[in-house]
N, C-alpha and C positions, 0 to 999 in steps of 0.2 A: 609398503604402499597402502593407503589408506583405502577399507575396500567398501565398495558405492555399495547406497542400498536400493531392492528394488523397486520397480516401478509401482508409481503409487495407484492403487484401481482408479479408473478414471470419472466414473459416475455413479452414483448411486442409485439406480433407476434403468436397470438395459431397456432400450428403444424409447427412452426420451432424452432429449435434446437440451441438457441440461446446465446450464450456465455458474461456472464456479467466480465468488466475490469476492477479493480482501481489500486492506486497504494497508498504507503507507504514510508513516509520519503522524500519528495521534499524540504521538509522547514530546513530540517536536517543540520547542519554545519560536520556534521562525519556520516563514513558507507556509505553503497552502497542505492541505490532507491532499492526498493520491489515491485514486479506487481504479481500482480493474473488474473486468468482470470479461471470464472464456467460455466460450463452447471448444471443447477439443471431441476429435474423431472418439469412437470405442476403442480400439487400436493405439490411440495414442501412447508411447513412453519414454520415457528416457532414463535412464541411470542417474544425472545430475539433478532432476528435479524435487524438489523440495522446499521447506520453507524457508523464505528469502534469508531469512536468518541464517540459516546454515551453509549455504553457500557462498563461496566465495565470491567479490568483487566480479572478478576475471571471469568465473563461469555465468554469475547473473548476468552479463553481458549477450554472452553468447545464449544463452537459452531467451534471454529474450529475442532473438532473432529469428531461433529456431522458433519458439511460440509465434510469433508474426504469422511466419509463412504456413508453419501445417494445421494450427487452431480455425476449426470453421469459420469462427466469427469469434471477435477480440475488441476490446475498446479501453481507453485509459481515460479518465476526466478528475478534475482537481474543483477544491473549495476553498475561496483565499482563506488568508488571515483574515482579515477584516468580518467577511460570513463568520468564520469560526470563532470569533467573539461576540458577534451577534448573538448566535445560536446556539454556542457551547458545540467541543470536540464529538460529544457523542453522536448530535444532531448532523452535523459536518460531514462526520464518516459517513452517516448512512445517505444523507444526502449526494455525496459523492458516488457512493455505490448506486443512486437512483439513478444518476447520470451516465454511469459507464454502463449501466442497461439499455440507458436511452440511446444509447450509439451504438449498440448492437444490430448488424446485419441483419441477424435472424434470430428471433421473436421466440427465447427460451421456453422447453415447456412445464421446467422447475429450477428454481435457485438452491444454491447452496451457497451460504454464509460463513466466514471463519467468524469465531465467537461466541455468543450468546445474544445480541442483541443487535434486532433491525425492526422495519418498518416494513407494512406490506407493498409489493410491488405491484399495481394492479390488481387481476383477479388470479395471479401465478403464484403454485403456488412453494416455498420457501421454507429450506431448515438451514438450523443455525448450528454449526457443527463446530464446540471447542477443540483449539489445537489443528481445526481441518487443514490448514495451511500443512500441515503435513503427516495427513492423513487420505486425500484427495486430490488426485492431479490435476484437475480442474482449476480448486480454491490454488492448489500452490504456482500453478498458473498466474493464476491474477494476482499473485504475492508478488510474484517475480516480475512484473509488467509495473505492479505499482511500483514497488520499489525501486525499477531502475529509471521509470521516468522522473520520480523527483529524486533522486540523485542526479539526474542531470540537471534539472531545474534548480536545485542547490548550487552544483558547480557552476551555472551560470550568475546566480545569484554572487556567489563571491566573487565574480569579476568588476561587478557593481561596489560590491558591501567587501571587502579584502577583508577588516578590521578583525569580523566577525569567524573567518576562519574556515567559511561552510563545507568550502571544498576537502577538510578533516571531520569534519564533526555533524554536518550535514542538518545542520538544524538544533542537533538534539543537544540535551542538557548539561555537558560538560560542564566542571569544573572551569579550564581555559574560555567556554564559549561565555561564562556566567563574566568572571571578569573581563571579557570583551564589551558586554553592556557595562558593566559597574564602569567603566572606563570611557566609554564612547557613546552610551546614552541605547537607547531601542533604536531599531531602524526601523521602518515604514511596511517592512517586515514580520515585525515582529508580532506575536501574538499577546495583547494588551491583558488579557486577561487572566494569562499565565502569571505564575510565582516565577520572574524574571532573574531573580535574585535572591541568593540564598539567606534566610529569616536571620539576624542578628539575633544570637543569643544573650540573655541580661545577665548581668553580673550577677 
């Protein structure tokens, strides 16, 4: 049996109210960016939690439920395709993260960031923590919340768009999803700006 690791410390900062960010879908060729942003208790943990990545399907499911109900305050918010060509991926994310602040209950009194690079939130203030997705219960929180909302916005997506497959590949850059375009054209979905299609090499 594969043995859980523990709980990940929950804030960096005892007795502030500290809001953990990531986001979902940057690498994606289709769909909108996903950002979450949690306050969780002091107290909070779980054994399963971690970054989205390393959990499975079946438990990101369930921890997103669990997160729902015991995170103080919780928000999900997306940036189409369309924005994210506007603005470029980078801009996207973090604008996504601006947004699942802005639908916070309660008014963080520090952010924490998975990555290296954001934008100031107001006058709050915010670090940027590589790998925090699983290093901070918080950030792997809002991993977990991004990343199952647009997987489901994907699986909805290929009820629309079947061609493309989303409900396997969920957006991102397969091989199968490249000749899905090569084959069927972009869908309305798709992110224009992206290398859709993999470079033809010259003789």
């Amino acid at each position: 049996m594969t043995s859980l690791r523990k709980p990940l410390p929950a804030c960096l900062a005892a007795g502030v109210l500290e809001a953990g960010c990531d986001e979902a879908g940057r690498g994606c060729l289709a769909g909108p960016v996903f950002a979450a942003a949690v306050i969780l208790p002091d107290d909070f943990s779980h054994p399963w939690l971690n970054d989205s990545k390393q959990v499975s399907e079946r438990r990101r499911m369930e921890l997103r439920d669990i997160i729902k109900e015991q995170a103080l305050a919780w928000s999900v918010a997306a940036v189409d395709n369309q924005r994210i060509d506007e603005i470029n991926i980078l801009n996207a994310s973090i604008e996504a993260m601006h947004l699942a602040l802005d639908g916070l209950s309660i008014r963080p009194g520090a952010i924490v960031v998975d990555g290296n690079r954001f934008k100031p939130y107001g006058d709050i203030q915010y670090n940027t923590i590589v790998k925090g997705d699983g290093k901070y219960a918080n950030i792997a929180a809002a991993s977990i919340l991004a990343k199952t909302e647009r997987d489901l916005f994907m699986l909805a997506a290929h009820e629309k768009y079947p061609a493309y497959a989303w409900n396997i590949n969920k957006g991102y850059p397969t091989a199968a999803h490249r000749a899905a375009i090569a084959a069927n054209g972009a869908s309305p979905l798709h992110r224009i700006t992206f290398r859709l299609l993999p470079e033809v090499k010259s003789e």
